[in-house]
C-alpha positions in Angstrom: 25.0 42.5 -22.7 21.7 43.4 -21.3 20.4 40.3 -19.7 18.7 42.3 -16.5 14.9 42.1 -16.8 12.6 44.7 -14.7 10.2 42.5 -14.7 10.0 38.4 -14.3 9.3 37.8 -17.8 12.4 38.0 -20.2 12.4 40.7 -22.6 10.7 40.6 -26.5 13.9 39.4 -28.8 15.4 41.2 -31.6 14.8 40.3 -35.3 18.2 38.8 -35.8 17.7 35.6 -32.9 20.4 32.7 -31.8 18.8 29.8 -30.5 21.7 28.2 -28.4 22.0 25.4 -25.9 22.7 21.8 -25.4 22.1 19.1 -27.8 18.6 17.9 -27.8 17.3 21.2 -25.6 14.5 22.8 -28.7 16.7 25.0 -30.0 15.0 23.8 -33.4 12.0 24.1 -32.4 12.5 27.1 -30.7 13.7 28.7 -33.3 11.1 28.1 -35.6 8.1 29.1 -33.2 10.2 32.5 -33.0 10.5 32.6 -36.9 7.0 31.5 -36.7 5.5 33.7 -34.4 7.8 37.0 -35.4 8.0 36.9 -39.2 11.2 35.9 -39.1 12.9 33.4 -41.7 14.5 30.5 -39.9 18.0 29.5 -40.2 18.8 25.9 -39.1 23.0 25.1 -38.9 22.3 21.6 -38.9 20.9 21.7 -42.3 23.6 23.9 -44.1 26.5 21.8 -42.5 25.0 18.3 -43.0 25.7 16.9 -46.4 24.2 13.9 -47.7 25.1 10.2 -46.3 25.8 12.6 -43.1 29.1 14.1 -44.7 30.4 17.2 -43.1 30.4 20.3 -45.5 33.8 21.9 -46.5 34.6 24.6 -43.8 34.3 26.9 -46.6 31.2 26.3 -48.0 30.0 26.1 -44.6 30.9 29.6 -43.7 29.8 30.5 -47.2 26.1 29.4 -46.6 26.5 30.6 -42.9 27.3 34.6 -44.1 24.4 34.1 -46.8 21.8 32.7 -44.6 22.6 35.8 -42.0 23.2 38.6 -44.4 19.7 39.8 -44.4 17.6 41.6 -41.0 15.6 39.3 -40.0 16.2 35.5 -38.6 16.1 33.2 -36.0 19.0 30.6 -36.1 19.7 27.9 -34.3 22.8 25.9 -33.5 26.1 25.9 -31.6 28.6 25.6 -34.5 31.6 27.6 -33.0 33.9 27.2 -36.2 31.3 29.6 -37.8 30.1 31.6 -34.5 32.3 34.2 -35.7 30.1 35.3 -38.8 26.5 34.8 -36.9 27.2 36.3 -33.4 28.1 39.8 -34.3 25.3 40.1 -36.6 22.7 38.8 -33.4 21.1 41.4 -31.6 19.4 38.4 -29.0 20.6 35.5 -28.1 18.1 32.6 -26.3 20.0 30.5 -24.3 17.9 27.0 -23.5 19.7 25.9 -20.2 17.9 23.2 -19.2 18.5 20.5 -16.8 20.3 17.4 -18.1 17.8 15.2 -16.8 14.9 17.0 -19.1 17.1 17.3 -22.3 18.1 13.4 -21.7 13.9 12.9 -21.7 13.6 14.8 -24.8 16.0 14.1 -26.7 15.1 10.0 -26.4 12.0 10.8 -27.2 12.9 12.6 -30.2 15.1 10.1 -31.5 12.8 7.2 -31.1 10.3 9.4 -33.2 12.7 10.3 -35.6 13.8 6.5 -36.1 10.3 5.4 -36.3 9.2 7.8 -38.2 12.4 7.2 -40.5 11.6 11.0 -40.7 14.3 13.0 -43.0 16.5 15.4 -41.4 18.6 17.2 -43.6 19.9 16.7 -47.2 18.3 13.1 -47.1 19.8 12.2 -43.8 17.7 10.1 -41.0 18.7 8.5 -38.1 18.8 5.3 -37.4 18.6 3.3 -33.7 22.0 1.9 -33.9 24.1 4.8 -34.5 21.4 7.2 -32.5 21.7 5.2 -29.6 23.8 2.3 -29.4 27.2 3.5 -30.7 30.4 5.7 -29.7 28.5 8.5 -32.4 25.2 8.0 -29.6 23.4 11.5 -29.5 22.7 10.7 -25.8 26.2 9.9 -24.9 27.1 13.2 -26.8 24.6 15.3 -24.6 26.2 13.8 -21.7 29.8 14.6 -23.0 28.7 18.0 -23.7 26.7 19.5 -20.8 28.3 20.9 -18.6 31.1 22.2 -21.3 27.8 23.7 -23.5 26.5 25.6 -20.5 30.3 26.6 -19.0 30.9 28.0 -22.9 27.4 30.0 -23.1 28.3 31.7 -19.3 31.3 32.5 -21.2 30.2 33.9 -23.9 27.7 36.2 -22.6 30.1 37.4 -20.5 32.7 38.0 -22.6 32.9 41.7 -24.2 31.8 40.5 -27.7 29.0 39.9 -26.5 27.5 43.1 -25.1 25.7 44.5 -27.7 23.3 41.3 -27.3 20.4 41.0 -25.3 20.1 37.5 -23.7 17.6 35.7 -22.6 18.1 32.7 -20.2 15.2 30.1 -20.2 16.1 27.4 -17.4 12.7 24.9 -18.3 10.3 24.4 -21.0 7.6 25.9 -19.1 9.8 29.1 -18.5 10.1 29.0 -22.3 6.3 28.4 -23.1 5.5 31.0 -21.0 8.1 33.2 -22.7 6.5 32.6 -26.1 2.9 32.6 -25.1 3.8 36.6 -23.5 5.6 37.1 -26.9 2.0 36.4 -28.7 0.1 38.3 -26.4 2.3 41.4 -26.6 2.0 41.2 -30.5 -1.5 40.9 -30.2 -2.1 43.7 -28.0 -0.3 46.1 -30.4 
């Protein structure tokens, strides 16, 4: 793993990109300003595990789609599915790792949720959220951040540390204004070339 930067800004990713971190930390929208930004196609897990009426797809048309969607050079994916991690990790040359405090995921992520109820805005396969279950039931999205935390960031210093993981460059944002700045410098060096 090469994770040690000369300089204080992170180094440019790859073309094959994991977006990983807690729930509710951008790794969406992360992943898409890198697609975005690098000419890369984006691969969300959400939608190619969520079935309609919010039905979880057969493990094996999960990994299925999963080995598809990654086949090709180029992408930035997104998610933390470990039942499929397998098939998408090896393939990664960079892996962005949003690490931020649970406070500021806590903030987004009710913000987001409120939007997306509001909005009634469709998530994947015809799937929206709705206040109840979001945020006022045992299947809460906030209480699932909180359950999660510290467990998602013990697993990702795990896994960058672990042997499989060497051949990947990572690139540990701690803040959303470390990541802007991240992807601003990304822009700039593409311009410049």
């Amino acid at each position: 793993m090469k994770s040690h930067y000369p300089t204080r800004m992170p180094p440019a990713p790859g073309t094959r990109i994991v977006v990983g971190g807690t729930t509710g930390s951008g790794k969406t929208t992360m992943a898409r300003q890198l697609a975005c930004q690098l000419g890369l196609r984006h691969v969300e897990l959400d939608a190619l595990h969520w079935e309609p009426g919010w039905r979880e797809a057969p493990l094996d048309v999960f990994r299925q789609r999963v080995d598809a969607a990654t086949s090709g050079d180029s992408w930035a994916l997104d998610g933390n599915y470990s039942k499929v991690r397998d098939i998408y990790w090896p393939r990664a040359d960079t892996i962005v790792w949003l690490d931020y405090p649970l406070r500021v995921v806590l903030w987004r992520l009710w913000w987001r949720t409120l939007r997306r109820v509001t909005t009634r805005e469709e998530l994947w396969n015809g799937n929206r959220e709705d206040l109840r279950t979001a945020l006022l039931s045992r299947d809460s999205i906030l209480l699932w951040a909180v359950q999660t935390y510290e467990r998602r960031r013990q697993q990702y210093t795990e896994l960058l540390a672990a042997w499989e993981s060497r051949h990947l460059t990572a690139i540990h944002l701690t803040s959303p204004r470390a990541a802007r700045a991240w992807l601003t410098s990304l822009g700039a060096g593409r311009r410049g070339t």
